[in-house]
C-alpha positions in Angstrom: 0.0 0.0 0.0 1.3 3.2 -1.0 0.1 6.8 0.6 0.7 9.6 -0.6 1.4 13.2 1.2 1.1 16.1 -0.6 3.0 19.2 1.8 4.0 22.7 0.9 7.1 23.4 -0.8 8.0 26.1 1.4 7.1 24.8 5.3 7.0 20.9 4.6 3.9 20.9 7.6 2.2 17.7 7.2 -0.5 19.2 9.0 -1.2 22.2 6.9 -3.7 21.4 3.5 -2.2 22.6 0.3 -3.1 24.3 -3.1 -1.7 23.5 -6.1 0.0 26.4 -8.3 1.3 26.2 -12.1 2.7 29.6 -13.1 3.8 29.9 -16.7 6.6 32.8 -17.6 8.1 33.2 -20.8 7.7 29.0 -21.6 8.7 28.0 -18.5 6.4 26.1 -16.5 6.9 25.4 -12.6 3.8 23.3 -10.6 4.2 24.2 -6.7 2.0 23.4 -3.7 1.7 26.1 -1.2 -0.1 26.2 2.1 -2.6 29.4 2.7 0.6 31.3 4.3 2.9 30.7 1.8 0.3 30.9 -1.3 -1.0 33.9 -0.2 1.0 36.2 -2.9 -0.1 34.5 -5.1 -3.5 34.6 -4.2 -3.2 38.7 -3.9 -2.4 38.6 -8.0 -4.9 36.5 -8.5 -7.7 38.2 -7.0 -8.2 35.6 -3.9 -11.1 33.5 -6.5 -12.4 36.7 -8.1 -12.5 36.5 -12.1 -11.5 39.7 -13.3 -10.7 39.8 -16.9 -8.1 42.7 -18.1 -9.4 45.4 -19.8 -8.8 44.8 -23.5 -6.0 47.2 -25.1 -6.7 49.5 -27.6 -4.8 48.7 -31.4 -2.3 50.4 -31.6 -2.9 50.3 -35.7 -5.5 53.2 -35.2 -8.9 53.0 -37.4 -8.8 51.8 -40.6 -10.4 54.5 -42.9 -11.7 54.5 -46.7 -10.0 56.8 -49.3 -13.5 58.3 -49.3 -13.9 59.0 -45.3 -10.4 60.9 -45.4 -11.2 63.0 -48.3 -14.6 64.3 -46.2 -12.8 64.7 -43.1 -10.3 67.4 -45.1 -13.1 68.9 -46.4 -15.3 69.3 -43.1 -11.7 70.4 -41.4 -11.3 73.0 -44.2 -14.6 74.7 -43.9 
């Protein structure tokens, strides 16, 4: 029979329950399990459960115009 223990990576406390963490930078990939003291960083980023999305950015292209659209732009600027 085999049992396994699954302790923070940090403390090693048998005693404390853990979460798992997978944090991806720049195609590195490093899975850690963290108690609530030592995950709580990481918590603080991620918003302790709350799903926030980021706000999207705008292009940096600008708006695509017609040929048209530019030419009554000068002439509304002009008079």
């Amino acid at each position: 029979m085999k049992v396994q223990l699954v302790v923070c990576d940090v403390c090693q406390d048998p005693q404390r329950s853990t979460t798992p963490y997978a944090i991806t930078s720049e195609g590195r990939r490093v899975s850690v399990d963290l108690c609530a003291e030592h995950g709580e960083p990481l918590q603080a980023f991620l918003g302790e459960g709350n799903a926030k999305t980021p706000k999207p950015r705008p292009s940096r292209r600008g708006r695509v115009m017609t040929m048209e659209e530019i030419e009554q732009r000068k002439q509304a600027q002009a008079s």
